[in-house]
C-alpha positions as CSV (number, residue, x, y, z in Angstrom):
1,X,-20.5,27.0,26.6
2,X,-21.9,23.5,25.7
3,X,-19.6,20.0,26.4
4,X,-19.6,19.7,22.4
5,X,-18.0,23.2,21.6
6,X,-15.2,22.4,24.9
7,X,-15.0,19.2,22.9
8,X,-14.1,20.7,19.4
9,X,-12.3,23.7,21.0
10,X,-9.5,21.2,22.1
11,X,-9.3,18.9,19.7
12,X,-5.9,19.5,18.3
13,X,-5.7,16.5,15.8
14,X,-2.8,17.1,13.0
15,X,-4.8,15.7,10.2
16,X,-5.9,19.1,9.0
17,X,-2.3,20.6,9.1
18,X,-1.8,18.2,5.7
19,X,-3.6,20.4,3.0
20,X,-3.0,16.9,0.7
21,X,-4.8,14.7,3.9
22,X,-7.3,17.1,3.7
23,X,-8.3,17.2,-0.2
24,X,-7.8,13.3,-0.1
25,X,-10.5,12.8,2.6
26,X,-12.9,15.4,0.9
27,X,-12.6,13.3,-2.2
28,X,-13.9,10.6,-0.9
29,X,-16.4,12.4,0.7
30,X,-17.7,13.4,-2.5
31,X,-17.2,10.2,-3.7
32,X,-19.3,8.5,-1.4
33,X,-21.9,11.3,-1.3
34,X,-22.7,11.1,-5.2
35,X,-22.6,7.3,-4.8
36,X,-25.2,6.6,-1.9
37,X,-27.4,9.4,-3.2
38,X,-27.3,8.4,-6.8
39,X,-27.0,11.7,-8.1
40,X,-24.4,14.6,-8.4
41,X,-26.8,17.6,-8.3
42,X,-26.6,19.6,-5.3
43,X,-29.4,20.9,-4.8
44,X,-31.1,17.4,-5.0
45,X,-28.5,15.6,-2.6
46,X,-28.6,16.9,0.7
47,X,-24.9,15.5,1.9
48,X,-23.1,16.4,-1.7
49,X,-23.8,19.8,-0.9
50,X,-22.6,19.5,2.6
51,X,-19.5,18.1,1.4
52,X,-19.5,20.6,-1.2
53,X,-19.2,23.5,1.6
54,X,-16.5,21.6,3.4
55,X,-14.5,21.4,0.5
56,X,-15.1,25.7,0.2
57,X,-14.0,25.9,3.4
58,X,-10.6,24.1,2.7
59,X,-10.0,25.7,0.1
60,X,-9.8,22.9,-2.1
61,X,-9.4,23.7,-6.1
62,X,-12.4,23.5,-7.9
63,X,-10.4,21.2,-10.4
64,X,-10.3,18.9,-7.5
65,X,-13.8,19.0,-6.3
66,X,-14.8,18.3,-10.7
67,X,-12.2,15.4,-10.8
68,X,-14.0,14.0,-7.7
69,X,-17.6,14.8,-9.3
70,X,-16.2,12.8,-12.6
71,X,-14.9,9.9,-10.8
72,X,-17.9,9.3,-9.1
73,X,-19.9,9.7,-11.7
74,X,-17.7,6.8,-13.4
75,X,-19.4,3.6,-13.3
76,X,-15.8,1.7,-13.8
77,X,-14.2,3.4,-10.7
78,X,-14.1,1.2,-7.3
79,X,-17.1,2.1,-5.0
80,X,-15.7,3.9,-1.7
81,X,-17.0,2.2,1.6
82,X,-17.4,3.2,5.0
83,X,-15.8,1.1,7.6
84,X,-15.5,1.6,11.4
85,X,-13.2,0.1,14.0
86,X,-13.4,0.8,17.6
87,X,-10.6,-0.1,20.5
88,X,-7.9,1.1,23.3
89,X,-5.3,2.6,23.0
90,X,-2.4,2.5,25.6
91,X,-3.7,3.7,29.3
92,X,-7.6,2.8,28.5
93,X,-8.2,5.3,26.1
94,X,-11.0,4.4,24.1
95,X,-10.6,5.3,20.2
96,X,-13.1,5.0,17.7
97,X,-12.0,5.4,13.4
98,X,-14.2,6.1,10.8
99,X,-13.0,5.1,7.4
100,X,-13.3,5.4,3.2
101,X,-12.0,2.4,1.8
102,X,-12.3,0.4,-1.7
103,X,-10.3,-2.8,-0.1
104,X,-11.4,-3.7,3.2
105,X,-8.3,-6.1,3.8
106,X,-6.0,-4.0,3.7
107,X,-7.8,-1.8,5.8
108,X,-8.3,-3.8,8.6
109,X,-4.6,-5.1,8.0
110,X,-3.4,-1.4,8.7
111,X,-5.8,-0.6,11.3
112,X,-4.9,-3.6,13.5
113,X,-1.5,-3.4,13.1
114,X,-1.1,0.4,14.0
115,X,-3.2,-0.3,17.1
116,X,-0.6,-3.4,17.8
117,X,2.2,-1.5,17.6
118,X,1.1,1.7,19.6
119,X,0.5,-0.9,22.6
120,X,-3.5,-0.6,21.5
121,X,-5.6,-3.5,21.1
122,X,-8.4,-3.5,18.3
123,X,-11.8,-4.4,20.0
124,X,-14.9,-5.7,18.5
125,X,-17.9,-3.7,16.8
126,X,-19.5,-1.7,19.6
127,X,-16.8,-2.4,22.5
128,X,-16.3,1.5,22.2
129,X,-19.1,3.5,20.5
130,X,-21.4,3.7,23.4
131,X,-18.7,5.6,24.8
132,X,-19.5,8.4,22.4
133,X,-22.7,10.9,21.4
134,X,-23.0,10.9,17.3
135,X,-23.6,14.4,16.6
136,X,-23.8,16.5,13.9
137,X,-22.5,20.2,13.7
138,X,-23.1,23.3,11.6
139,X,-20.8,26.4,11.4
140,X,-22.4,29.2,10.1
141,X,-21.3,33.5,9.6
142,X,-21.9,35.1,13.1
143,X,-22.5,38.7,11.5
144,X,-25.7,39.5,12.5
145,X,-27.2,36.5,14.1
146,X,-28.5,36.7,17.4
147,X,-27.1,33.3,19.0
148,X,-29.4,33.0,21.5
149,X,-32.4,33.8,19.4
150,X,-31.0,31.4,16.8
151,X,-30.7,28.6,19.4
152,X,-34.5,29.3,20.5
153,X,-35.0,28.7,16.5
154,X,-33.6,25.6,16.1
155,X,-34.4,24.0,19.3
156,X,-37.5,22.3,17.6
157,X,-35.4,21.0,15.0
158,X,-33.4,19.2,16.9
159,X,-30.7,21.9,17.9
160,X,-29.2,21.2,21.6
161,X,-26.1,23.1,21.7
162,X,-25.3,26.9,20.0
163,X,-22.4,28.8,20.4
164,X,-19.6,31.5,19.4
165,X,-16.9,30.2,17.9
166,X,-14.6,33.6,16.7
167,X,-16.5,35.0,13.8
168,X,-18.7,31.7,13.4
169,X,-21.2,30.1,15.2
170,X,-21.2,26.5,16.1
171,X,-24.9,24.5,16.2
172,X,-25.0,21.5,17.7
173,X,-27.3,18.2,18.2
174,X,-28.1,14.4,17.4
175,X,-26.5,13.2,14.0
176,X,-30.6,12.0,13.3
177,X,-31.1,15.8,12.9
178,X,-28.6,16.8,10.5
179,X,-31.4,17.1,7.2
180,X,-33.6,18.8,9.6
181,X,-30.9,21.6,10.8
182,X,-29.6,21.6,7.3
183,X,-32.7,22.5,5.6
184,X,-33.9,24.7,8.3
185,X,-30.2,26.8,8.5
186,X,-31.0,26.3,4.2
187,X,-34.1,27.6,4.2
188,X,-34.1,30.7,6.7
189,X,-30.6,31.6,4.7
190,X,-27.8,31.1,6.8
191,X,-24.4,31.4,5.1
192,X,-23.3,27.5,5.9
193,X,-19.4,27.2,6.1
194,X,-19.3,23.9,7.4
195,X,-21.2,20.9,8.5
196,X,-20.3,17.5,9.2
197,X,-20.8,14.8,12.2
198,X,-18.4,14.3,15.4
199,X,-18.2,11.6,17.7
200,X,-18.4,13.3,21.4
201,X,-16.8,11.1,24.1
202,X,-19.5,11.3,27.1
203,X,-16.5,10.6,29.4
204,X,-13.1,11.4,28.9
205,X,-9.4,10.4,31.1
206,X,-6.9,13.0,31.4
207,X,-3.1,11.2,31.4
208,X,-0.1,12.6,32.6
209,X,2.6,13.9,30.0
210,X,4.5,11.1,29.2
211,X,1.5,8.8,28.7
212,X,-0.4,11.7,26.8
213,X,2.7,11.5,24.0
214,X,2.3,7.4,23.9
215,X,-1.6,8.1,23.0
216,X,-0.9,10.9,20.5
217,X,1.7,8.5,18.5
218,X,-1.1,5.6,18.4
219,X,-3.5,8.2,16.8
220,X,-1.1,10.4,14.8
221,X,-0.2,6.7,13.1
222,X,-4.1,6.1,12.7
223,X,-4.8,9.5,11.0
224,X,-1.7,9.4,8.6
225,X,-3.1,6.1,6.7
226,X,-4.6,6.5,3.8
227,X,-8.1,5.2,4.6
228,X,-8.6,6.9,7.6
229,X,-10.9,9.9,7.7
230,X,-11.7,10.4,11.1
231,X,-10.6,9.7,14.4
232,X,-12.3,10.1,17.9
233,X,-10.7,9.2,21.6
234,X,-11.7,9.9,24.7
235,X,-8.5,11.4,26.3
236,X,-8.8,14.9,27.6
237,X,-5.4,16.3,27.8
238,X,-3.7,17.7,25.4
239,X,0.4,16.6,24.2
240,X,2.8,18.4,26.3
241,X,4.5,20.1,22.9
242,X,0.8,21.5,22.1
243,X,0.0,23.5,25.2
């Protein structure tokens, strides 16, 4: 198994256990999709119909997914954009957060004061993200795929990691790649459930218990704000209460 599927196999963030977290961050996905692409066709805007199979995946309403279409669509509604902020949390733990957000301020007002309580400090623009691989991944129907002979596939398209995943298979590799896997998996007619980029950390820190819950609070605070749509740390352990 590759470092990015041991990486995404325990991951045990808490953001996805909040259907209404979920739909809120697929909105703006949408959102932002239709905007930077200029257009709400699918099939002429490769990350709209990315998004489009995350939100199938969720399970979110297709009233919700047309609401979203709609507001993008509305030239009077506030453009969404994509902010990042990178730091520590407690015990060197880097953290890296990936946000949607129509006012910056108070973004940066809510970031920096969730890393000042949590005993964090808020670093500078690239104190942190060299700390990570930007990849992109693609989960697609195992039934009847050959993983090995898909991986051989996709290698020239920029694939680097494959693997089983329950009934799914995981495909891995640089997030410059992701419209080259995408219209390859597209095109040879993989059934794509989802798709999206990670940050990997290329070196982790495992904490004891006790310090393992202080890190947990700092990023369980980070992923309940509203502007928040991902968050990425390099801590390898998991919270005593989730093993």
């Amino acid at each position: 198994m590759g470092r990015a599927f041991e990486f995404r196999k325990a991951r045990k963030f808490k953001r996805w256990a909040a259907m209404a977290k979920t739909f809120a961050r697929l909105n703006k996905d949408l959102i932002i999709a239709i905007r930077e692409g200029n257009n709400a066709d699918p099939e002429m805007n490769p990350r709209l119909r990315a998004v489009l199979q995350n939100c199938r995946a969720a399970n979110m309403p297709k009233e919700n997914v047309e609401r979203a279409i709609k507001k993008a669509t509305d030239k009077d509604t506030s453009d969404y954009k994509e902010v990042t902020f990178e730091g520590y949390a407690p015990h060197g733990i880097a953290v890296y957060v990936e946000t949607a957000t129509d006012n910056n301020n108070r973004t940066v007002a809510n970031v920096r004061s969730i890393f000042n309580k949590g005993n964090g400090n808020l670093g500078t623009t690239g104190s942190v993200e060299f700390m990570f691989d930007h990849m992109c991944f693609f989960k697609i129907t195992a039934e009847g795929v050959d993983a090995e002979m898909l991986e051989l596939d996709l290698i020239d398209f920029g694939a680097e990691d494959v693997d089983l995943d329950g009934d799914n298979i995981v495909i891995y590799g640089p997030f410059e790649s992701f419209g080259t896997l995408q219209t390859k998996l597209e095109s040879d007619g993989y059934a794509i459930v989802e798709s999206g980029l990670e940050r990997i950390p290329n070196i982790t820190k495992e904490l004891d218990p006790e310090a393992t819950v202080e890190v947990e609070k700092l990023i369980e605070k980070l992923e309940e704000d509203d502007d928040v749509q991902n968050v990425f740390h390099t801590m390898s352990s998991a919270s005593p209460e989730e093993e």
